[in-house]
TIVOZA-107458 format. One line per field, with one value per residue (C-alpha): residue in one letter; residue number from 1; x, y, z. Coordinates in steps of 0.02 Angstrom, whole numbers, plus 50000, padded with zeros to 5 digits. Each point is the difference from the previous one (the first is absolute). Last residue first. Example, Ala and Ser with C-alpha at 12.3 -4.5 7.8 and 13.67 -1.06 7.14 Angstrom:
2
code = S, A
pos = 2, 1
c1 = 50684, 49931
c2 = 49947, 49828
c3 = 50357, 50033
This chain:
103
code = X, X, X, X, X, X, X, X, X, X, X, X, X, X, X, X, X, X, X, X, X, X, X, X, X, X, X, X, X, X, X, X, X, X, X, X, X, X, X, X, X, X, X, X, X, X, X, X, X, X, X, X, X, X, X, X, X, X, X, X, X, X, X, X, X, X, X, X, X, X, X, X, X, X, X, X, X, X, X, X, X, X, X, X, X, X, X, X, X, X, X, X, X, X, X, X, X, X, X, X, X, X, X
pos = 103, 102, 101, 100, 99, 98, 97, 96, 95, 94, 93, 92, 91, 90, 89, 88, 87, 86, 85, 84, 83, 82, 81, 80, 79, 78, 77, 76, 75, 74, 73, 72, 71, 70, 69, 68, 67, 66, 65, 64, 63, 62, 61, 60, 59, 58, 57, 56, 55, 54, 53, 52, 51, 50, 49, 48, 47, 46, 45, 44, 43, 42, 41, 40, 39, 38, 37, 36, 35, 34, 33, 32, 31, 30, 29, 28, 27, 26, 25, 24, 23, 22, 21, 20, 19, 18, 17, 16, 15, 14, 13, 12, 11, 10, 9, 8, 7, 6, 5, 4, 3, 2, 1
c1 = 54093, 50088, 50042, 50215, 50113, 50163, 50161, 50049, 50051, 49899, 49827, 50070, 50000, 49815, 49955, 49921, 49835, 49850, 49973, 50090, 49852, 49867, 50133, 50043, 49862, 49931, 50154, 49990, 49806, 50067, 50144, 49913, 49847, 50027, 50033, 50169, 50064, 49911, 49996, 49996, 50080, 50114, 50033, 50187, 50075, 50129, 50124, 50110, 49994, 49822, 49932, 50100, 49940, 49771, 50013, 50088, 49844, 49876, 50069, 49999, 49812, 49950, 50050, 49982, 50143, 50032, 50123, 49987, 50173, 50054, 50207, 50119, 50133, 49960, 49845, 50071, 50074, 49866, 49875, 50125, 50013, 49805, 49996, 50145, 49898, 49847, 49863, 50065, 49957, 49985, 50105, 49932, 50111, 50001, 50102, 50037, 50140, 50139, 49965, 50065, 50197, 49945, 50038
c2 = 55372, 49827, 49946, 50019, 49978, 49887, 50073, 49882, 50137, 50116, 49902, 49915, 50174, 50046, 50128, 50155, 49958, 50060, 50007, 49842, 49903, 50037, 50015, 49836, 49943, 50069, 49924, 49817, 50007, 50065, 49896, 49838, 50020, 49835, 49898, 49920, 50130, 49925, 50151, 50013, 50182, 50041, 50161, 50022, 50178, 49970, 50001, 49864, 49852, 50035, 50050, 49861, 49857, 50042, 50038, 49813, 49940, 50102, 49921, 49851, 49997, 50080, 49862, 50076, 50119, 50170, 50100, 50194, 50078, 50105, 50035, 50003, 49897, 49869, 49993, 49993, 49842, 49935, 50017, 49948, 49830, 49980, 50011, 49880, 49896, 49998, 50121, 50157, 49923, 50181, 50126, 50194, 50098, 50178, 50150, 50043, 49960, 50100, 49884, 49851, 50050, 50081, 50158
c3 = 55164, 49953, 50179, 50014, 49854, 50049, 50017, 50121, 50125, 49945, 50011, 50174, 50091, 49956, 49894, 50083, 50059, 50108, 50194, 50057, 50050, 49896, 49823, 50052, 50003, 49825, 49929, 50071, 49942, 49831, 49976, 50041, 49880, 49896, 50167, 50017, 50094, 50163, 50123, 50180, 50004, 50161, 50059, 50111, 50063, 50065, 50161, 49964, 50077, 50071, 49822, 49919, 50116, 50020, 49792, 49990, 50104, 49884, 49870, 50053, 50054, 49833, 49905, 49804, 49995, 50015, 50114, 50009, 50076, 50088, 49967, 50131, 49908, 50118, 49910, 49852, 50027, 50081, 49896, 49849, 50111, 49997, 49807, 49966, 50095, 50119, 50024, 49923, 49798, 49974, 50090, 49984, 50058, 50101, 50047, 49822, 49866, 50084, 50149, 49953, 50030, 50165, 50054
């Protein structure tokens, strides 16, 4: 089993379209992982969505999203919860430490 995947079968990678945020999509991507990218440029993250889910067999949502805006965490929350089915805490939360949406 993978390392990753005592924390859930899917992440939630901010920042997914470029960066530090599009190399964590990767990596735990190729740690089989599916993941749900967000970012403001839809285009790349729909591209980088298109790559991982070929490369590695996964599932891949994407969430155009500028976190920026005031109500960023809910809109990114209520999506996610539409596309994966609900929430358990997602991977990054645990592994930083760092509290998840205030609910």
């Amino acid at each position: 089993m993978s390392s990753l995947k005592r924390y859930g079968t899917t992440a939630l990678v901010t920042g997914a379209s470029s960066g530090i945020g599009k190399s964590y999509a990767r990596a735990i991507a190729k740690d089989g992982l599916n993941l749900v990218l967000v970012a403001r440029r839809k285009a790349l993250l729909d591209e980088l969505a298109e790559e991982l889910s070929g490369e590695h067999g996964i599932q891949v949502h994407t969430i155009a999203q500028d976190l920026t805006d005031m109500d960023a965490a809910d809109k990114v929350h209520e999506r996610f919860c539409r596309k994966v089915g609900g929430l358990s805490e997602p991977i990054y939360t645990r592994l930083l430490r760092i509290p998840i949406i205030g609910r």
